[in-house]
C-alpha positions, 0 to 999 in steps of 0.5 A: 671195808678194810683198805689195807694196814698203816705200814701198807700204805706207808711203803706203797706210797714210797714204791709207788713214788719210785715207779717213775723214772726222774720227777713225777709230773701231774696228780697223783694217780688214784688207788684202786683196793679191790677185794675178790674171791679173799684176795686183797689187790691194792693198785696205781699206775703211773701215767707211762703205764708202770703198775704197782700192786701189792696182794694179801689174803683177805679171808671173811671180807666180803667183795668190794672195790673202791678208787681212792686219791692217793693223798690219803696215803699220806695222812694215814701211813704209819708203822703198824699193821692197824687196819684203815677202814672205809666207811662209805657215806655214799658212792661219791663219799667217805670216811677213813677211820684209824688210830693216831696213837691213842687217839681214833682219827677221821679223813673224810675223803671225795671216792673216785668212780669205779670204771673200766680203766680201773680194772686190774689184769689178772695175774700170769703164772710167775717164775721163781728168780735169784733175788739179785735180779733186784740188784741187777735192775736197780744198778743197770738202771743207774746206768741207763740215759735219763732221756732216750734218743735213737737208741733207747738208751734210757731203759733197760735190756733183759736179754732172754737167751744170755740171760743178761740185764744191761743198762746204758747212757752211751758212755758207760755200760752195766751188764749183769750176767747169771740169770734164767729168764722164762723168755728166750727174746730181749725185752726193752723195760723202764729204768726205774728206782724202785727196785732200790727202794727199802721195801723191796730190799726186805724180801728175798722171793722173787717171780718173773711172769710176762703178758703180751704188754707186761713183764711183771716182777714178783716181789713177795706180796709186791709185783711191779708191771713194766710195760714192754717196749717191742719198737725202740732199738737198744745198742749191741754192748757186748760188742763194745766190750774188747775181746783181746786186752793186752793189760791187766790191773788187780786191784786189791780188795783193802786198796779199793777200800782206801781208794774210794774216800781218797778220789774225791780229793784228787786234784782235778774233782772240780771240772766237768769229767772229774778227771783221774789217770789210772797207770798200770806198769807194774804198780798202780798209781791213781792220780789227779791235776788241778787245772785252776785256783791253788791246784792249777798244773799240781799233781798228786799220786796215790800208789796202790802197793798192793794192788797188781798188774801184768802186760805192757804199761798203760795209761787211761783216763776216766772219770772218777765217778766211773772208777768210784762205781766200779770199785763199789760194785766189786768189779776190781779186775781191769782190762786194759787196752790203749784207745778202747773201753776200759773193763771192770770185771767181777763174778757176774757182772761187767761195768765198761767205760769210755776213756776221756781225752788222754790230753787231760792225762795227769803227769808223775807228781812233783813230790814224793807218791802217797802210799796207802796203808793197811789199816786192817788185816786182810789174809792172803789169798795162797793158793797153795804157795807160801805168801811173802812176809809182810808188806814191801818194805817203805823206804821212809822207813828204811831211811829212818832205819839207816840212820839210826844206824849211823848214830849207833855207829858213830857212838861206838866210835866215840868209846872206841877213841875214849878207851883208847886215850884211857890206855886200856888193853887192845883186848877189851877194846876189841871185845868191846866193839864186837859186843856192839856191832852185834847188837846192831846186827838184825835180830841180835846174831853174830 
């Protein structure tokens, strides 16, 4: 009996390995290889009922079903689509035959009893779905509560009517918006990594199909059954989101960019809430305050010149992770509004955060503003309108512009008083200080 390729068994322990939301406790559970009708199921499910299958046609191989430890996984997953054959000794024991590079290699191997828990359901019908549902999941999840508690705030929410995803720990909040579910009710599912995994990422088909426990999502050969919880309460987030912000922050795309490797550094990273205070009042500045060891009362400011806001001044506070996370998922639109959540905004999805204690608010910095400089070129956005020429001018570099002026000024003076004692002509004095005044004025012109 062929079990299934090298490659196979290498991404099914790495899928499977994910299918459990923190640590996996206990064994391993076993893998199930079934062949029906030249069909090739190979199944595991974890003990919180989360079920990995990966299907492939089997055509000539003859029906057959056998349960095995899923420790063999391991010893023989490999890079190649060379098959990993079972050799039955007798119903309790076996041997794994494959090549080790040039060489045929040998597991013996205890079998596992074929029984009625091992039955695999049969597959519903299935949905086509955009392939960023993968990314949806994935990133809600992230989002979700490691452990429940009278919300169940440690799965995640596909809301059937609105077609949203939405992941939350109570603090921070993910909802990814733009999908068509085969569903009109919300379904309560695990948060899990897997659909993050490598694997999975080189696929783009993906399915939906549900059953009466299940909701199952098709993967290309792959399907992950999620088992659905119909009793545990899940919070009204979108209720949270404010629905009049009186400020408004554009953060603009190269900003973020020198932004986010710049916000560990930040005074303040080695506390609990890695605190940051966000400023929008014309410009927006990011800035940090050290409360002990070297950094204790400093402040640093990072200026985000060409980043843009509108609306009354407002200043919030936030963790830097959460600022971190929203401006690497592209939510770069912030909504502003004293006393309530901040919001991140992007095309179809919104993250929204919690502002911490304004006590812990960074005051101005001390010493001159950070500016961030372009480092590569981006192109405007138009819009039809001509843009500004150039970045807003830096005053560092307009002073060291004046005072090179100065000096010219004071060389010409300097010859001005030599011809002069020299006794030459009033004419050519005056020619030559016209002569270099205008090579002091912008562009060379009179």
């Amino acid at each position: 009996m062929v079990l299934f390729t090298r490659a196979v068994a290498r991404d099914f322990r790495v899928l499977f390995g994910r299918c459990a939301a923190g640590r996996p406790r206990g064994p391993a559970p076993p893998v199930v290889i079934r062949v029906r009708d030249g069909t090739k199921a190979i199944a595991a499910t974890t003990p919180d009922g989360v079920t990995l299958t990966h299907t492939s046609p089997a055509p000539g191989e003859s029906d057959n079903l056998a349960v095995l430890p899923a420790s063999v996984l391991a010893e023989v997953e490999g890079g190649t689509d060379e098959g990993v054959i079972l050799d039955r000794q007798s119903r309790l024991r076996g041997v794994v035959k494959w090549h080790g590079g040039a060489q045929p290699r040998t597991l013996p191997v205890e079998l596992i009893i074929p029984g009625e828990q091992y039955e695999l359901p049969a597959m519903p019908s299935l949905t086509s779905s955009s392939a960023r549902l993968l990314t949806a999941l994935h990133e809600c999840g992230r989002a979700a509560a490691r452990e429940g508690g009278r919300y169940a705030l440690s799965k995640v929410q596909l809301q059937g009517k609105s077609g949203r995803v939405v992941g939350t720990d109570g603090k921070v909040a993910l909802l990814w918006n733009g999908f068509s579910f085969p569903f009109a009710d919300d379904l309560l599912v695990p948060a899990l990594p897997v659909f993050g995994a490598k694997p999975l990422s080189r696929v783009t088909e993906v399915k939906l199909g549900r059953t009466a426990t299940h909701l199952i999502v098709g993967v290309g050969l792959w399907s992950v059954w999620l088992p659905v919880d119909g009793k545990a309460k899940f919070p009204d987030v979108a209720a949270v989101v404010p629905r009049h912000t009186p400020a408004t922050a554009e953060v603009d795309e190269s900003d973020a960019a020198q932004l986010l490797p710049a916000l560990p550094g930040l005074p303040g990273g080695d506390q609990e809430l890695r605190p940051v205070t966000l400023e929008a009042d014309g410009v927006v500045r990011v800035r940090g305050r050290g409360e002990g060891g070297e950094q204790a009362g400093q402040s640093k400011e990072v200026t985000l010149a060409r980043s843009t806001t509108s609306g009354p001044a407002v200043r919030v506070v936030l963790d830097r992770r959460v600022l971190a996370r929203a401006l690497s998922l592209g939510c770069r639109t912030l909504r502003l509004t004293p006393e309530k959540p901040v919001v991140f905004e992007c095309a179809d999805h919104t993250l929204v955060a919690a502002q911490l204690d304004p006590a812990l608010a960074a005051p101005p910095a001390a010493r001159p503003t950070h500016h961030l400089e372009r480092r590569t070129p981006v192109k405007p956005e138009t819009n039809g309108h001509t843009p500004p020429r150039g970045d807003p001018a830096d005053p560092l570099e307009l002073a060291e512009e004046m005072r090179a002026a100065v000096a010219d000024a004071a060389g010409i003076a300097a010859r001005l008083v030599a011809a002069l004692r020299q006794g030459k002509k009033e004419k050519k004095v005056l020619s030559a200080v016209l002569t270099n005044l205008k090579q002091l004025s912008l562009g060379g012109s009179s």
